[in-house]
N, C-alpha and C positions, 0 to 999 in steps of 0.2 A: 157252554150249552152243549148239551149231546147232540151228536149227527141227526142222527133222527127226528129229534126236535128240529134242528135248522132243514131239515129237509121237508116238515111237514110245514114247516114258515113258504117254502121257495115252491111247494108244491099248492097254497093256498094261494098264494100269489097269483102265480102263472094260469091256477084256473078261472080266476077271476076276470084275467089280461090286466091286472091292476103298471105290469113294469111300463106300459107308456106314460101312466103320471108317473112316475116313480123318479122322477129326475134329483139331483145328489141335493139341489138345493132344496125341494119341494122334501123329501124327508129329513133332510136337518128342522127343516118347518117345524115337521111333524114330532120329532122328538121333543122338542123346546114345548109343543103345545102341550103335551104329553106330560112332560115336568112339570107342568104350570100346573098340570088338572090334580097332579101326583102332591104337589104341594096343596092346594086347595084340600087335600084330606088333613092339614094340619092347621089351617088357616085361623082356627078360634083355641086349639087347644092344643098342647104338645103331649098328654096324656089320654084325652078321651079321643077316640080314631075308630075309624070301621078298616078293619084289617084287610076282610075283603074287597072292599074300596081298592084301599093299598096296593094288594094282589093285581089287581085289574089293569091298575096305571102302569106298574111295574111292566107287566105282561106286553103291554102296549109300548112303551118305550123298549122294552127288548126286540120287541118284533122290528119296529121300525129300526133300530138300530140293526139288527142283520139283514135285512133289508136293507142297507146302506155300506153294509160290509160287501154287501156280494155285489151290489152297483160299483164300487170303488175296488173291487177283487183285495178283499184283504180278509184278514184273518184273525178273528178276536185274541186266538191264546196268546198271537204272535206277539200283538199291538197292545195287549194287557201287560207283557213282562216286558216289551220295551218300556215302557212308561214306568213300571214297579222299578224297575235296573235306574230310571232317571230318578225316581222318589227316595230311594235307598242310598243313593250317590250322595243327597242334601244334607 
């Protein structure tokens, strides 16, 4: 994700005062519910879909997932090619 975008995520945040819920568990929550809604766009049909649906949930689970990055001080590119390095290893 570009800086800019993660910093319009951390600056939405922060004006809100949303970081007092924002505990590591309550956003893992939040992603999973997120998935489930993300799914539910495919739930009757694997070809008919509203894209922008899609979009939305995506959008959502992105957010809260940096949102959980920056709670946990981590860093997506880092934690994305760790994991690629362990997938590529198989």
């Amino acid at each position: 994700m570009k800086e800019k975008t993660i910093e319009r995520i951390r600056k939405f945040t922060e004006d809100r005062k949303w970081n007092q819920f924002h505990s590591q568990a309550n956003l893992a929550k939040s992603i999973v519910i997120e998935a489930a809604e993300l799914l539910e766009c495919f739930q009757w049909s694997d070809t008919e879909y509203d894209l922008q649906h899609i979009k939305e949930e995506l959008a959502d689970i992105l957010v809260y997932s940096q949102n959980l990055l920056d709670k946990l001080e981590l860093d997506a590119d880092e934690i994305v090619n760790m994991k690629m390095k362990q997938n590529e290893a198989k």
